[in-house]
Each structure stands twice: as C-alpha cells, then as structure tokens.
C-alpha positions as CSV (number, residue, x, y, z in Angstrom):
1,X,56.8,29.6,-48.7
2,X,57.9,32.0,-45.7
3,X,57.0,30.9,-42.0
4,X,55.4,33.8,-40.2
5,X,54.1,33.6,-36.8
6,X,50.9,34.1,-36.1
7,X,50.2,35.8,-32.7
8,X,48.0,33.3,-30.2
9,X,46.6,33.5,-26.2
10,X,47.5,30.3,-24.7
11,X,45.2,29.8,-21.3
12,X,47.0,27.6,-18.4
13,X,46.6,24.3,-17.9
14,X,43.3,22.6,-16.9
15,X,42.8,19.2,-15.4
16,X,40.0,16.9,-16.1
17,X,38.4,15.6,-13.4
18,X,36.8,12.2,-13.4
19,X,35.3,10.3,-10.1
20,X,36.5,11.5,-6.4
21,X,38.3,14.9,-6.8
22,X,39.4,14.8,-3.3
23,X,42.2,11.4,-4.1
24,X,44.7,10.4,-6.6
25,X,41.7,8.1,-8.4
26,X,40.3,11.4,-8.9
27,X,43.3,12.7,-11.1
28,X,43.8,10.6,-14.5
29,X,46.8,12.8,-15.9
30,X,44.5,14.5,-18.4
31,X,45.5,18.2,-19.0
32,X,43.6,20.9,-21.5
33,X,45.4,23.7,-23.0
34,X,43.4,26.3,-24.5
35,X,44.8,28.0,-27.4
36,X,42.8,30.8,-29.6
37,X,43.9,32.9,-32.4
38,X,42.6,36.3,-32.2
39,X,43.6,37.3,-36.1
40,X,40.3,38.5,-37.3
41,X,41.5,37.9,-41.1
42,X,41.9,34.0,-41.9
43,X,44.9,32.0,-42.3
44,X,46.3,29.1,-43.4
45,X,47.7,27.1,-40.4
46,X,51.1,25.2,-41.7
47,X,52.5,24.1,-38.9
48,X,53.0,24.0,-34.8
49,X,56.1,23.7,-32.5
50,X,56.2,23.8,-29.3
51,X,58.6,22.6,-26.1
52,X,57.4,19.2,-24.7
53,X,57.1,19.2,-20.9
54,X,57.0,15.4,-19.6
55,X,53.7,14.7,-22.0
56,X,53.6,11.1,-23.1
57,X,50.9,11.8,-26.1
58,X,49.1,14.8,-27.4
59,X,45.6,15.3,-28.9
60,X,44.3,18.2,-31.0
61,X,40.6,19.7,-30.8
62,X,39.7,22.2,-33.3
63,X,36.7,24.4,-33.0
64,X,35.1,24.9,-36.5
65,X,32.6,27.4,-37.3
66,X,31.2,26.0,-40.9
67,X,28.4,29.1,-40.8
68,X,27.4,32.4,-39.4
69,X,23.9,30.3,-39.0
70,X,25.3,27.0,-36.9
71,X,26.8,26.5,-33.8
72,X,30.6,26.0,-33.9
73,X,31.4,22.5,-32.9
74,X,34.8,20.3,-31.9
75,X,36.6,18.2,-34.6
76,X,39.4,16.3,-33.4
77,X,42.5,16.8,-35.6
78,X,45.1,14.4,-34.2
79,X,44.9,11.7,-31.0
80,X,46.9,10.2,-29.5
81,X,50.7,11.4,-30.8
82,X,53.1,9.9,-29.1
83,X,56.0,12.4,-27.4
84,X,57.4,10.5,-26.0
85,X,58.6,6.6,-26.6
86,X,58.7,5.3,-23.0
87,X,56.4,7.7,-20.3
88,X,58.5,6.3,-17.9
89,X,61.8,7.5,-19.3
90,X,63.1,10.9,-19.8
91,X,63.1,10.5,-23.7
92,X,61.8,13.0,-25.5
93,X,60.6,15.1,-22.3
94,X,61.7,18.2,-22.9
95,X,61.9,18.2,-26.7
96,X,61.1,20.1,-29.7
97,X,58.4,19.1,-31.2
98,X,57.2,20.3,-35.0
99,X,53.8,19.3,-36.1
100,X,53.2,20.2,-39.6
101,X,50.0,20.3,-41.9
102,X,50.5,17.2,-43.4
103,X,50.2,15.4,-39.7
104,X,47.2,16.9,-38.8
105,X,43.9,17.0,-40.3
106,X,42.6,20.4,-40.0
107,X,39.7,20.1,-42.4
C-alpha cells in the first residue's frame, strides 16, 4: 500500500490548568494539541509521524461520531507512550517518531 498524506489544521498548544493559575503549582506540564482533518470523504488512518519536542509521553483522544443522531464523544486511543526513556535527559527529544495503526487503537 502507498502512503499519501492527508492534509490536517494543527491548532497551537494549550495548557491545562489545574489549582492556582497565578504559580508554578498551577502549571502540571500538561499540553493539548488540537488536530482536525478537514477531508469531507473518509479515510483510513495508517499511521502518524511527527518531530518530538522535549515530550516525555504522549496520549491520543479521538473524537468519534458513531451517528448523525448522537453526540460525538472522546475515545482515548493510546496513553501514556513513552518518548522519551529518561525526561530528564535529552534522549529522544527531538526525535522522529512513527506511530502506526497497529499501536493505536482507533476503533
């Protein structure tokens, strides 16, 4: 099978905000990338790759629509994948990284 790109809007980063905004306790290091795919015909996603920037692990949401008649709701695909070994080392920082179908469960 071919790879072919599928055209996507990625948002910037929001931070989740837990307790006192206004000091570091209120920061815990959580960040949310929005990314939507504005292909009105459906596809079959295979795979994802991307360039790590200093994240330690990485969690997938997917928001599935299962009729015209419900409300769409979140399904989390994959938690928790580790990027990289040791946070505190620059290991896998600014790698790569390849996440295929097999990896993630987007049913």
């Amino acid at each position: 099978m071919s790879r072919v790109s599928v055209p996507c809007h990625v948002k910037g980063t929001v931070a989740l905000q837990m307790g006192d905004v206004r000091t570091s306790q209120g920061r815990p290091g959580v960040l949310v990338i929005d990314v939507t795919f504005p292909s009105i015909a459906p596809f079959e996603l295979q795979e994802i790759t991307f360039k790590n920037y200093y994240t330690a692990f990485l969690s997938i949401r997917v928001r599935q629509h299962t009729s015209m008649h419900t409300q769409a709701k979140w399904v989390t695909c994959l938690r928790d994948y580790c990027l990289m070994p040791d946070p505190h080392s620059e290991e896998g920082a600014q790698a790569y990284v390849s996440l295929f179908k097999h990896q993630v469960s987007w049913d």
